[in-house]
N, C-alpha and C positions, 0 to 999 in steps of 0.2 A: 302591587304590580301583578298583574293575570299571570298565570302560567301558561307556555303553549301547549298543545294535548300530544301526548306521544303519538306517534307514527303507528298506526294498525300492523303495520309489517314489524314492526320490533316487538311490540306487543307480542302476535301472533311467534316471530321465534323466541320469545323470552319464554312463554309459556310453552312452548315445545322441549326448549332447553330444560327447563324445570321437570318436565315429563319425565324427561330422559334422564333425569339425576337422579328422580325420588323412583324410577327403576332401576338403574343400577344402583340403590344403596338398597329396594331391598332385594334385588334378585342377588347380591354381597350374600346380606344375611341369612337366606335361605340354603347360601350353598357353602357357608363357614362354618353355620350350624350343621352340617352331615361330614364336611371335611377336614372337624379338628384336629388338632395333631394325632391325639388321644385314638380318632379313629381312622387314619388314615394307616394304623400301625396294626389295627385288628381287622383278622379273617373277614370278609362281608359277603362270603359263597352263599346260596339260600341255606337257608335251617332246613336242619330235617324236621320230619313230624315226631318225635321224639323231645326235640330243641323247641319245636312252638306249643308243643304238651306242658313243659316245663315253663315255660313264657305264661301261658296259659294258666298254667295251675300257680302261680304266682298273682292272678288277679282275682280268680273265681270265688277267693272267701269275702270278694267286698261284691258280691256279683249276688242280689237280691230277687232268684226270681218270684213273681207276684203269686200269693197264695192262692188256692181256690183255682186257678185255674185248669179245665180240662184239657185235656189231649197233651199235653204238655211238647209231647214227640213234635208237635207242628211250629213249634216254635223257637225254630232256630235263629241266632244270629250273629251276621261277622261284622266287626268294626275294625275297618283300616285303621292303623294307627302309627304315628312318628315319632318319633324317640331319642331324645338325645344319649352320646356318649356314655351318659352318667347312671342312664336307666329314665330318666323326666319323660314321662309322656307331654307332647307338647302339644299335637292336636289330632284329631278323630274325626273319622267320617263313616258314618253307617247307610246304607240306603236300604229303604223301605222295600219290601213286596207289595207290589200294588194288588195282589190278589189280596190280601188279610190288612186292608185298609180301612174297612167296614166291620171288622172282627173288635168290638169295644175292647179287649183285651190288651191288642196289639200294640198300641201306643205306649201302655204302658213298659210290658215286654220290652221294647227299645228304646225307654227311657231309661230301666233299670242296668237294661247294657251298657248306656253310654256312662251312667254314672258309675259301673265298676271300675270303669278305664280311665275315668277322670278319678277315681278318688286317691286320697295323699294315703290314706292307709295304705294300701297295696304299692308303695312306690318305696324307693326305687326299684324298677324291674332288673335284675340281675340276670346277665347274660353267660352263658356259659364261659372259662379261661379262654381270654385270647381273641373270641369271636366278639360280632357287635351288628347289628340289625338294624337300618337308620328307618326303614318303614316295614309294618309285622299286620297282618288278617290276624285278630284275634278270631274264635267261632264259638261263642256263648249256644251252649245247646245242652238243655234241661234234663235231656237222659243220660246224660254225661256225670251227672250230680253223684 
């Protein structure tokens, strides 16, 4: 026996309804993960530069930068980063300078950054008592070392 073919309009809000599920489950998860209990109960004022020194210097012994390289001063860089309750970095975003895009060095430089910030050695990042950061600029910069 043939089947009759669904109506385009049901289709059309069947797959609108779907839309709208598979974003509210995960715009859920996006905002459970910064709202756990855990950190609904610690400080979230900004850090001082003191507090993202200490953040900071909690990642910089997996922070590889590339040997051989001159000028070293010109090679700064910051990678946003999200962070669960626990100290779990979850995801990172760096953006490039498009002036030292042509610099063969460069690429590497902020591959080595992303990989401090991703790496399990340096984790978990420990917050100061009490306080807690759901998103932190790290700023990888070479004269700092």
């Amino acid at each position: 026996m043939p089947q009759s073919p669904v109506p385009r309009s049901l289709l059309r809000r069947s797959s609108f309804m779907l839309l709208v599920l598979a974003t509210a489950l995960v715009t859920g998860c996006a905002q459970t993960a910064d709202t756990s209990p855990e950190a609904a109960n610690l400080d979230q004022t900004p850090p001082t530069e003191q507090e993202l020194d200490a953040i900071r210097d909690q990642i910089i012994p997996c922070w590889h930068f590339p040997a051989g390289v001159e000028h070293s001063d010109r090679y700064r860089v910051a990678v946003k980063i999200g962070v669960t309750p626990a100290g779990k970095v979850m995801h990172w975003e760096v953006t490039a300078d498009i002036s030292k895009l042509n610099d063969p060095a460069y690429p590497n430089v902020l591959q080595q950054a992303v990989n401090a910030v991703g790496d399990s050695a340096c984790q978990p990042l420990h917050f100061p008592p009490g306080k807690y950061w759901p998103r932190l600029t790290i700023v990888f910069d070479p004269t700092k070392l």
